[in-house]
VMD Tcl script that draws the C-alpha trace (Angstrom):
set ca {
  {-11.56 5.20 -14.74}
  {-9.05 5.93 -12.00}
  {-5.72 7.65 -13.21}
  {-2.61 6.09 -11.99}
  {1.13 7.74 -11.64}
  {4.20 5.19 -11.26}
  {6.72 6.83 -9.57}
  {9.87 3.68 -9.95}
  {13.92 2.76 -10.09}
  {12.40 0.16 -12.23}
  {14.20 -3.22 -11.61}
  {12.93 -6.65 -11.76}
  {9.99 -6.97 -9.29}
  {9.05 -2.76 -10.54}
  {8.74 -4.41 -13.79}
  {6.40 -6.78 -13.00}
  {4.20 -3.96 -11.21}
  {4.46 -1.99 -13.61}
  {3.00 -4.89 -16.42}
  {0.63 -5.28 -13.83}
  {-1.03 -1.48 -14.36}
  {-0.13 -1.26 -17.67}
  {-2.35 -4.73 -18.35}
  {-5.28 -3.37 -16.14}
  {-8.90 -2.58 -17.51}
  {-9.48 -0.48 -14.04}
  {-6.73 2.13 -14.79}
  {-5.30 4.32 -16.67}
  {-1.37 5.11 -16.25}
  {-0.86 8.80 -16.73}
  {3.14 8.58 -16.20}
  {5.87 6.55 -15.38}
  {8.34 8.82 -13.58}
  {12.06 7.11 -12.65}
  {14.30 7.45 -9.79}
  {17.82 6.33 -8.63}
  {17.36 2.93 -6.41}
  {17.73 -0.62 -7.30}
  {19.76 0.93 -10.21}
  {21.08 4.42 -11.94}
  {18.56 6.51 -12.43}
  {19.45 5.79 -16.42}
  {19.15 1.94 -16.24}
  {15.92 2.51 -14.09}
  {14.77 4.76 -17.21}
  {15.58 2.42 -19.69}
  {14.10 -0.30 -18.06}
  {10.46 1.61 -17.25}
  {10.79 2.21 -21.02}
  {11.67 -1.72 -22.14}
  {8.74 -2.49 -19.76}
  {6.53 -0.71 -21.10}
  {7.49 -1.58 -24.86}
  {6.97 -5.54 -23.48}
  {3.62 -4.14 -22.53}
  {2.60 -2.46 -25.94}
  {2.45 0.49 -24.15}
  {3.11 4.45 -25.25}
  {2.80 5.68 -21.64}
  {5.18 8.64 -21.15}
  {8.38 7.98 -18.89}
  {9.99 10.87 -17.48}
  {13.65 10.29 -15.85}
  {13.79 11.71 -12.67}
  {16.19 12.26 -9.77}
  {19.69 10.64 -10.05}
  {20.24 10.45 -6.47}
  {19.01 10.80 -2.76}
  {18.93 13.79 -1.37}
  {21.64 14.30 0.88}
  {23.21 10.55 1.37}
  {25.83 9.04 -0.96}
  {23.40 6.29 -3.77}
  {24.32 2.63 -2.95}
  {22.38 0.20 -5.68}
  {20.97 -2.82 -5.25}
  {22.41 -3.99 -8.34}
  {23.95 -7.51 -5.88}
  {20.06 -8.36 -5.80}
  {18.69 -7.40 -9.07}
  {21.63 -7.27 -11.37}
  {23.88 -4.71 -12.83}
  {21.25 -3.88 -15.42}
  {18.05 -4.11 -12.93}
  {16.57 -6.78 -14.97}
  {18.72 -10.27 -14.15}
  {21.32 -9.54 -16.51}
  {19.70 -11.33 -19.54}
  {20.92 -9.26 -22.71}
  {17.77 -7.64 -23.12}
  {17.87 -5.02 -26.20}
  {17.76 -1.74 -25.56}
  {14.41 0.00 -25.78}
  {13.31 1.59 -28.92}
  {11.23 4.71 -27.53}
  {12.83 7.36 -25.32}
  {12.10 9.43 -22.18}
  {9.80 12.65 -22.63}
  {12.61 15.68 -22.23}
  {10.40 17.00 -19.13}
  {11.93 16.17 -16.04}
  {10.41 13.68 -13.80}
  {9.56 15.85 -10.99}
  {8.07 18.45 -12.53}
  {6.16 15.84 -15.10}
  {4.58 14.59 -11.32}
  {3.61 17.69 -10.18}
  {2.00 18.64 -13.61}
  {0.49 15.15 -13.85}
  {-0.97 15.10 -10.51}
  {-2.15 18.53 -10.78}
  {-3.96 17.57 -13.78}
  {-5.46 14.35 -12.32}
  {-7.15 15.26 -8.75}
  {-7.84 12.41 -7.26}
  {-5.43 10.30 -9.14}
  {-3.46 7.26 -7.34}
  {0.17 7.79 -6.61}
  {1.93 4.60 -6.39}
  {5.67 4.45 -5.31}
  {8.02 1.64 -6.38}
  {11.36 2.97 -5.47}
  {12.91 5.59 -3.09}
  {10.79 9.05 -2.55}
  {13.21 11.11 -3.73}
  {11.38 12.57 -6.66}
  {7.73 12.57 -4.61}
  {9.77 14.31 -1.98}
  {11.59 17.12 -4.43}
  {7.79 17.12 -6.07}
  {6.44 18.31 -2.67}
  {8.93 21.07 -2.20}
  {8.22 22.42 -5.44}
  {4.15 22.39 -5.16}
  {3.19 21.37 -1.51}
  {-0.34 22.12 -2.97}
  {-0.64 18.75 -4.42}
  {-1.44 16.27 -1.72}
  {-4.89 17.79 -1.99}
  {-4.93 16.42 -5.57}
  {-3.19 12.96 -4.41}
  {-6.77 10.53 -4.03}
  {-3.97 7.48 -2.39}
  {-0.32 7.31 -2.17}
  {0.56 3.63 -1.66}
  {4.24 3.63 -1.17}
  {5.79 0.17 -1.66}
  {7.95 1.02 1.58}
  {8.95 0.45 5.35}
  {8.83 -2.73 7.41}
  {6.00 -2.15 10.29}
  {7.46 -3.62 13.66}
  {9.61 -6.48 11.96}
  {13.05 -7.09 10.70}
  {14.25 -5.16 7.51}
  {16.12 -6.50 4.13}
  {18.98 -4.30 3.71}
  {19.61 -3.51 7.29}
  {18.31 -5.27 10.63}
  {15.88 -2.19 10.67}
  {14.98 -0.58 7.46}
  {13.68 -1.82 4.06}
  {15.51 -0.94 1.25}
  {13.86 1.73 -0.47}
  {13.00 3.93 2.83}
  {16.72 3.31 3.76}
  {18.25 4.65 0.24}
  {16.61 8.12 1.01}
  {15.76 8.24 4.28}
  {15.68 12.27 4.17}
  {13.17 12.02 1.07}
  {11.18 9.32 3.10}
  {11.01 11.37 6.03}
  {9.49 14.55 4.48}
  {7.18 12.54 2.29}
  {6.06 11.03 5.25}
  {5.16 14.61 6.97}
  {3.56 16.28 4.43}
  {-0.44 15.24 5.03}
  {0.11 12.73 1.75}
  {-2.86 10.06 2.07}
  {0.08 7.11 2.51}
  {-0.86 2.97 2.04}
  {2.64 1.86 3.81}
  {3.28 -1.45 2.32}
  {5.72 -2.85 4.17}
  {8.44 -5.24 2.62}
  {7.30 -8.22 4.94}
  {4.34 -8.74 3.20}
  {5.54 -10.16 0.07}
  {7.55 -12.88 2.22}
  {6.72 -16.64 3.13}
  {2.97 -17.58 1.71}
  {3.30 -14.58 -0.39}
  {6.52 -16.04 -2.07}
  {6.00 -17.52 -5.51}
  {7.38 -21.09 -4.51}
  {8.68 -23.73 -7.34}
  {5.30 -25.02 -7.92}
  {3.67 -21.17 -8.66}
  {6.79 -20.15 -10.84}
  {6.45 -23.33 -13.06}
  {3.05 -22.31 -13.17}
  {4.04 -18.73 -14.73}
  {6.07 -20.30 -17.16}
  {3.62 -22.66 -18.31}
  {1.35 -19.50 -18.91}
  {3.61 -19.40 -22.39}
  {3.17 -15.61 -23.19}
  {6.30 -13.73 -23.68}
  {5.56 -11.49 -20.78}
  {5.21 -14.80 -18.58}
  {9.21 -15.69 -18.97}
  {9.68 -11.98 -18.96}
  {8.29 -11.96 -15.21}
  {10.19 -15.14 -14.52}
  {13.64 -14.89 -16.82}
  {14.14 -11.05 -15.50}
  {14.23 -11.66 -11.82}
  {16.86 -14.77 -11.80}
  {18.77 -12.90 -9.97}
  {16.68 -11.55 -7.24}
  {15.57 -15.62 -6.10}
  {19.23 -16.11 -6.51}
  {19.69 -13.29 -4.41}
  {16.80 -14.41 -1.79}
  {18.20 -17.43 -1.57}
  {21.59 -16.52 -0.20}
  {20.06 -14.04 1.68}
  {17.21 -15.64 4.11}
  {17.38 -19.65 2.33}
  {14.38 -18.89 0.45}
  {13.95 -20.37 -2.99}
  {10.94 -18.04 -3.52}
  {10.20 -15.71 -5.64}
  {8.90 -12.20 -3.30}
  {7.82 -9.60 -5.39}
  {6.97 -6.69 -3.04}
  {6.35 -3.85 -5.50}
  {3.62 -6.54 -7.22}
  {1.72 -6.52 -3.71}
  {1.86 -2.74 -3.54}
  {0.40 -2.79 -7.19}
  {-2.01 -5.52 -6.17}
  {-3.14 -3.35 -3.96}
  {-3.37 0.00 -5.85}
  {-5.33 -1.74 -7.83}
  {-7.37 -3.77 -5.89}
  {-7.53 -2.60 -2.01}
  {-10.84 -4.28 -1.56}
  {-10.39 -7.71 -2.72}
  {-6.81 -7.86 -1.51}
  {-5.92 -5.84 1.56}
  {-7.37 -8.31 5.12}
  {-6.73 -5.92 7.73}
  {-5.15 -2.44 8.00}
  {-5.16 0.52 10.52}
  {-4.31 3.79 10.56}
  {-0.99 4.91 12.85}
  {1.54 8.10 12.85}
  {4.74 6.63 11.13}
  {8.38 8.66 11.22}
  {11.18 7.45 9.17}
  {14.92 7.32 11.02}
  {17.12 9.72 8.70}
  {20.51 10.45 10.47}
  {20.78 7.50 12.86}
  {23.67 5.11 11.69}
  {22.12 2.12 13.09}
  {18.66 2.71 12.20}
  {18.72 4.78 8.91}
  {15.40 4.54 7.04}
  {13.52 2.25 9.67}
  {10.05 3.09 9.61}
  {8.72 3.73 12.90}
  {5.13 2.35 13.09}
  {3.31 4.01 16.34}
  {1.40 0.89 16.53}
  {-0.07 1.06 19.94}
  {-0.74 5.22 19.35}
  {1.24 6.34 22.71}
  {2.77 8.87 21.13}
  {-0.03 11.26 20.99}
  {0.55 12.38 17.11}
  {-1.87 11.70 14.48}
  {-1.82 8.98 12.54}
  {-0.43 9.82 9.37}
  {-0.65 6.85 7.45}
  {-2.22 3.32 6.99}
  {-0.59 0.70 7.79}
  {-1.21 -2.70 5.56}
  {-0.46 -6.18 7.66}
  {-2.12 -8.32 6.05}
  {-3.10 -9.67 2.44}
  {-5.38 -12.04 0.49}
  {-2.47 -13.71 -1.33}
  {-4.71 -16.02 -3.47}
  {-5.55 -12.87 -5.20}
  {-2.57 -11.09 -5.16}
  {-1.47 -14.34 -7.25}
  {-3.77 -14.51 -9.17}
  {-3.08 -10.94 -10.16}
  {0.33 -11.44 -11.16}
  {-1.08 -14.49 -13.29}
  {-3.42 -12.65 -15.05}
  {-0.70 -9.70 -15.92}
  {1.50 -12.38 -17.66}
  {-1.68 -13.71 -19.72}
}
mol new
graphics top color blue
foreach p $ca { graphics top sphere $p radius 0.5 }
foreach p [lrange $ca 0 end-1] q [lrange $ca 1 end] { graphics top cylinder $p $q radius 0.2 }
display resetview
């Protein structure tokens, strides 16, 4: 069985992703590890924890980094609420974070687990602290699929950058150089077709389980939050695609290709944009592989069969 490490600021859509490994028969999650983002880095802790509880699940969390790197933290708490999770009451969880701290519990957890999948939810500020510590483990790293970027299209929190690539650009950026095996999954491919429409969420609710509303009930905010932003009353759930395909490259991922990518850390107009050498005229290696395109049939299907 493959071993899996979550590496989240675990909000509304991370929770979802994260039911989504925690459900599967094809992996086993080794740690959850928490990082500033979407939320604090103590509401992202809480909420891998309250996840995981919704999920039966004992798998360690480890709070990590409480902010980016050398930039000031600005939350998304306008999209996913002031508590991450839609702002629905829920209780507080009953189990608490290990006392090791989240960087070191990934580089101890990856060491121990060659070959393991790395899957990144949130900003790379922990993978990137991680990498300074032990640079020795991207040998052990089997995939990295970063739930990251926008490749050559418009991005959601600026006109060029996705959200969790702009929040620590400097992490990003060194993550990005050191040799990891990266699966960019780019923000734009959770949009449109990919959307959960009315139709899809109705069919999620009607699915009865408590995890079902849970999916539903704790991002209210975020298709409020779509909506105003881009008119959409979809429900786009990129960190489920990048689980989807964590957990399923074969039957999900339609085409990908292999490109050098640098990430934009000190320009003011273009912090965090991903910089996809598409056409390879830069003459650098291609660094990492670039997803544009997904069965979303399965990808659906996926999500249903997390809330069963």
């Amino acid at each position: 069985m493959t071993t899996m490490i979550i590496d989240t600021d675990t909000a509304s859509d991370d929770a979802v992703a994260i039911a989504m490994a925690l459900r599967s028969s094809e992996v086993e999650v080794a740690a959850i590890t928490t990082v500033a983002g979407n939320c604090n880095f103590e509401q992202a802790t809480r909420n891998a924890l309250f996840t995981a509880e919704m999920c039966r699940s004992d798998v360690p969390v480890y709070r990590g980094s409480a902010g980016p790197l050398r930039v000031s933290p600005e939350y998304a708490t306008w999209f996913h609420g002031e508590d991450g999770l839609g702002d629905r009451g829920y209780p507080p969880p009953r189990g608490r974070h290990r006392a090791l701290d989240g960087v070191d519990a990934l580089v101890s957890t990856i060491r121990e687990n060659p070959g393991c999948v790395l899957v990144t939810l949130g900003p790379l500020t922990n993978v990137a602290l991680a990498l300074r510590q032990a640079p020795d483990i991207v040998e052990s790293v089997g995939r990295c699929v970063i739930m990251g970027g926008a490749a050559n299209t418009v991005g959601n929190v600026t006109p060029a950058a996705e959200f969790n690539l702009w929040f620590d650009p400097h992490a990003a950026s060194e993550v990005f150089r050191s040799g990891l095996p990266i699966e960019m999954v780019g923000w734009e491919l959770c949009r449109d077709e990919a959307g959960l429409d009315a139709a899809e969420q109705a069919h999620v609710r009607a699915i009865g389980t408590e995890l079902a509303d849970f999916f539903l009930d704790c991002n209210a905010t975020a298709i409020a939050a779509t909506k105003k932003q881009s008119g959409s009353d979809s429900l786009e759930l990129p960190d489920p695609v990048a689980m989807a395909i964590a957990l399923d490259k074969k039957n999900v991922v339609k085409h990908s290709s292999k490109h050098y990518v640098a990430i934009e850390a000190d320009s003011p107009l273009t912090r965090g944009m991903s910089v996809v050498d598409s056409l390879d005229i830069m003459n650098e290696a291609p660094n990492t592989e670039i997803i544009w395109g997904i069965d979303i049939a399965r990808f659906k299907e996926m999500v249903y069969e997390a809330a069963r």
